[in-house]
C-alpha positions in Angstrom: -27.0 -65.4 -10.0 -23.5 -66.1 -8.9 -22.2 -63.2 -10.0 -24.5 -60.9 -9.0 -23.2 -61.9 -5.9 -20.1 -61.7 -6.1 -20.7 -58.0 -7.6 -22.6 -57.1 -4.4 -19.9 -58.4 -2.2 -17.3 -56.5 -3.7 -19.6 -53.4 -4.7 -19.4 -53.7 -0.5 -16.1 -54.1 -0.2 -15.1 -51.6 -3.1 -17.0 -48.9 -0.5 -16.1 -49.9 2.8 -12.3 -50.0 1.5 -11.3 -46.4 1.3 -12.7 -45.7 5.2 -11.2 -48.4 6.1 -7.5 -47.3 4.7 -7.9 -43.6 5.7 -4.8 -42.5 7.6 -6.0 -41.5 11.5 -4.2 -39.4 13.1 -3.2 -41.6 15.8 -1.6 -43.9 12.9 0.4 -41.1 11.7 1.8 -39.7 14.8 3.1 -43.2 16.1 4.5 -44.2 12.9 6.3 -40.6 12.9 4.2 -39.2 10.1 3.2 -36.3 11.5 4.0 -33.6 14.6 3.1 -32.1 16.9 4.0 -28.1 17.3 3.8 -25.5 20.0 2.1 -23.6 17.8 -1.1 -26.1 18.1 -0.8 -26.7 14.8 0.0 -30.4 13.4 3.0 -30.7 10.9 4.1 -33.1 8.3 6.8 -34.9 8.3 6.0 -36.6 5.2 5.7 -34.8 2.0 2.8 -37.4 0.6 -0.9 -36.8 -0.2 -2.0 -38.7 2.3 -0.4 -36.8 5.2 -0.6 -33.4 3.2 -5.0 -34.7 3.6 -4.9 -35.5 7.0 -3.0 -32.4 7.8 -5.0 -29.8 6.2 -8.1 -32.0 7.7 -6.6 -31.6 11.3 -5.3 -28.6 11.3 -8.6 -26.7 9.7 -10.8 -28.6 12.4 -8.5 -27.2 15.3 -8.5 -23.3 13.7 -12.7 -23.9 13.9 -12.1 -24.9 17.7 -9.7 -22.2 17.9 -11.6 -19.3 17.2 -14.6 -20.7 18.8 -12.8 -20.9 21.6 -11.3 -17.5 21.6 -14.4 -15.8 20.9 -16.5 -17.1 24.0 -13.0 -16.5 26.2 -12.2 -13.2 24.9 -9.0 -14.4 23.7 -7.5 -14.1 20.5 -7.1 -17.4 18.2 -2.9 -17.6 18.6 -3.6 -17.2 22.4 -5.6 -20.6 22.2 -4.0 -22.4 19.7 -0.2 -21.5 21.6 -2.4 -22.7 24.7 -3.3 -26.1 22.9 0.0 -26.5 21.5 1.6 -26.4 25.2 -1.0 -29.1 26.0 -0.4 -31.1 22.9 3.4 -31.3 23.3 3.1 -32.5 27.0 0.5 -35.4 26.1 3.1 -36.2 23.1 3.8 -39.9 23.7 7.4 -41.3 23.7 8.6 -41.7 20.1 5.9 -39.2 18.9 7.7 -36.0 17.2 7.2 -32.4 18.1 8.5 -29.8 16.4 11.3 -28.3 18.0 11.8 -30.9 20.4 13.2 -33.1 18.3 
């Protein structure tokens, strides 16, 4: 009985783990991970799987809003994203990178 248990807890914990670990962006851009560009566009700094992930992840999500966007503003999707980029380098915290700034 006692290690059925045990097996559930860490069946649980097994499960809850990986969310738990995912890099955030947040995470990434204050411990210099990743960038900001003017481009709107998120770089790496680090060449690891992780960031490559979180990158693609980002960076796919903010092309959708992009072209969304662009389409109900009669814009084209570089005119938003160069927009956002503006935006997303003057909200860059101290310490955080941006491409080209730094």
């Amino acid at each position: 009985m006692k290690n059925k248990r045990y097996a559930g807890w860490l069946l649980a914990l097994l499960l809850i783990a990986p969310v738990s670990l995912a890099l955030t962006l947040d995470q990434a851009r204050s411990s210099g991970r990743v960038g900001e560009t003017l481009s709107g566009y998120l770089a790496a700094r680090q060449n690891d799987r992780e960031t490559q992930q979180l990158v693609a992840r980002v960076n796919a999500g903010r092309q959708q809003q992009y072209q969304r966007l662009a389409q109900q503003n009669n814009l084209t999707t570089h005119e938003v994203a160069s927009l956002a980029g503006k935006k997303l380098v003057e909200r860059a915290a101290a310490g955080e990178y941006v491409r080209g700034i730094n």
